[in-house]
N, C-alpha and C positions, 0 to 999 in steps of 0.2 A: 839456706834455711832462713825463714821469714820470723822474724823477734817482735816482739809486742811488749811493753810499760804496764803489767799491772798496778796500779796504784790503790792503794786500801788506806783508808783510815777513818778508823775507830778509835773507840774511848780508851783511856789506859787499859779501863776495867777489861776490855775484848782482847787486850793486845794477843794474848799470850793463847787464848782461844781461837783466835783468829790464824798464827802462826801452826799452831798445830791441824787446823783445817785444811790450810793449803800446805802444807807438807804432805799428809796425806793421800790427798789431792795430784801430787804429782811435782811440788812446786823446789826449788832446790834451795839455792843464797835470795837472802833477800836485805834490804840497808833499811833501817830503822831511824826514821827521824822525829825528835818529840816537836810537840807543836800545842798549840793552846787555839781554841774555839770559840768565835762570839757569834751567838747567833746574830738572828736580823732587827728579835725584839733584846733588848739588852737584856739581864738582871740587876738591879740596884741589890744589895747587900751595905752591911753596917759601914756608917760614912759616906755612904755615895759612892763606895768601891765596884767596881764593874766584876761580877764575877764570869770569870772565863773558865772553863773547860779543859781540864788537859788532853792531849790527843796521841796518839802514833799513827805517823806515816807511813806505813809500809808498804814500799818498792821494789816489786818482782822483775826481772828479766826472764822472760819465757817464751818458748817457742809457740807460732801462730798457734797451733791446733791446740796443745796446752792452757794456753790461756782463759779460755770459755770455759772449760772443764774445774778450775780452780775458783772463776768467778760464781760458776754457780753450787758450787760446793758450799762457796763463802755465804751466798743468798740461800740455803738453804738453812744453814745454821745460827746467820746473825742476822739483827732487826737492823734494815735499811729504811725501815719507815716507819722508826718510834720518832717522837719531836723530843723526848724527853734526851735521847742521847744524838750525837753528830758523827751518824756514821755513812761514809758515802764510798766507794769504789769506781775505776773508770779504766779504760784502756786507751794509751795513744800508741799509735806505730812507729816501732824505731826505723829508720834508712839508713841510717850508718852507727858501729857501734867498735868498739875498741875496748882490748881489757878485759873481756868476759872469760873464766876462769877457763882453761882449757878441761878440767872434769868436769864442768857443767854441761859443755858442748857433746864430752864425750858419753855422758848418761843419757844426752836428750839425741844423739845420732842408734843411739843401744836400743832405747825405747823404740824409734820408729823402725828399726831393723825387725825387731821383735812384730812390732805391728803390721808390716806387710806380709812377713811371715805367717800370718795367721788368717792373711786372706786369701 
């Protein structure tokens, strides 16, 4: 089974919107990292303090096929092309992978049982 990195992140405000869409979606554990965002043009704010963005990272491990189906669940429901918020998503491919929960493996081996049975 081929594994793929979806990575999402959005504004705090999305997190939790964002979480419930790829659940939905199909998507199972995911690790949550907070982060803070500056764009390219800065914000000055009072004193000369740079105002940053708070952000969530969030980091899917999901099976190939999986993955596209979750990503565009996420593009249908959240704005990847407002300027006013920093939200961006990406896939890189895992090659080796250690640790993944063994009821994750065995949901996503259930699902594709289920899906060839139906062809």
């Amino acid at each position: 089974m081929t594994f793929i990195a979806l990575v999402v992140i959005v504004s705090k405000n999305d997190e939790v919107k964002a979480l419930d869409i790829a659940k939905k979606a199909g998507a199972g554990g995911v690790t949550i990292l907070d982060g803070r965002s500056i764009g390219l043009n800065e914000k000055k704010i009072f004193f000369g303090l740079t105002l940053e963005e708070n952000v969530s990272a969030l980091l899917f491990v999901l099976p190939k096929r999986l993955s596209m189906a979750v990503l565009k669940a996420l593009t249908n429901e959240i704005d990847f092309s407002s300027e006013k918020e920093f939200n961006i998503a990406f896939t890189l491919p895992i090659s080796h992978i250690i640790g993944l929960d063994i009821g994750e493996i065995q949901k996503f081996e259930k699902e594709i049982q289920e899906t060839i049975q139906r062809i």
